[in-house]
C-alpha positions in Angstrom: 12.4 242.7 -1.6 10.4 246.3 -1.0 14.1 247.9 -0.5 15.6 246.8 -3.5 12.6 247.9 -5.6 12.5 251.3 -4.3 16.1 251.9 -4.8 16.3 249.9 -8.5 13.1 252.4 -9.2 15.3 255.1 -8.2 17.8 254.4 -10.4 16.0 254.5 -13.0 14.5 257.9 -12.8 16.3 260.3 -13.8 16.6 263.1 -10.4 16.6 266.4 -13.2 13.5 265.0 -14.8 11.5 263.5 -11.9 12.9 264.5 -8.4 9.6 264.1 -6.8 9.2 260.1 -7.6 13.2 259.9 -7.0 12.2 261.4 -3.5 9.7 259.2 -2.5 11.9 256.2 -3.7 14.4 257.5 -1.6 11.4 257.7 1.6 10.2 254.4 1.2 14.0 253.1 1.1 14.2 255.3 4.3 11.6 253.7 5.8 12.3 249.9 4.9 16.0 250.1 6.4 14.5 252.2 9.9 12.3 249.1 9.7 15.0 246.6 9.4 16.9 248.6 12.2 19.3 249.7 10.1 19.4 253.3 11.2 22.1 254.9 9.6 21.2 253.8 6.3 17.8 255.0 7.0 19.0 258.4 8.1 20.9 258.8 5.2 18.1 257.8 2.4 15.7 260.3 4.2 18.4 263.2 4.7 18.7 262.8 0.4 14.9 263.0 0.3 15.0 266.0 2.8 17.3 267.7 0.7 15.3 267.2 -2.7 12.0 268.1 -1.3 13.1 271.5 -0.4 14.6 271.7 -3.6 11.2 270.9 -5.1 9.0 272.9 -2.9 11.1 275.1 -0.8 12.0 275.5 3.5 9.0 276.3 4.4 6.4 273.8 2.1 4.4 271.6 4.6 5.0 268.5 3.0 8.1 268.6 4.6 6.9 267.8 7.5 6.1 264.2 6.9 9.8 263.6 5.5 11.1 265.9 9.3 8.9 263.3 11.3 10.4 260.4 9.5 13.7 261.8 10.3 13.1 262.1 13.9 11.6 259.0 14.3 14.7 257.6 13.2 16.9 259.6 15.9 14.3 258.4 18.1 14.8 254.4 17.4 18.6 255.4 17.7 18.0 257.2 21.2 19.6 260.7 19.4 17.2 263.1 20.6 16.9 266.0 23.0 
């Protein structure tokens, strides 16, 4: 039920006007599908809120950081990591 809200909630928002709360819709859909072991759909929600939150604060902010560990706790759960 969580996953649909987050991505109904993002669909609402418009990205131009509110990228930050489209972003962390995108997370927390990220999030609920690593949970339900769906990793690829998982993967692919975070990678969009990778990519607008270094639209929003740039390469190098450090609030990407918590978006990069969610990433690689993904690849993790999928056994892709070096």
């Amino acid at each position: 039920m969580r996953l649909l809200a987050y991505l109904e909630a993002a669909k609402l928002l418009p990205q131009d006007k509110y990228p930050d709360q489209v972003a962390s819709c995108f997370n927390d859909a990220g999030l609920a599908y690593r949970y339900a072991k769906k990793y690829t759909l998982a993967e692919d929600y975070l990678h969009r809120t990778l990519i607008i939150s270094e639209k929003i604060f740039g390469k190098e902010h450090h609030g990407l950081a918590t978006v990069l560990d969610n990433l690689g706790i993904v690849y993790h759960d999928k056994g892709e990591f070096d």
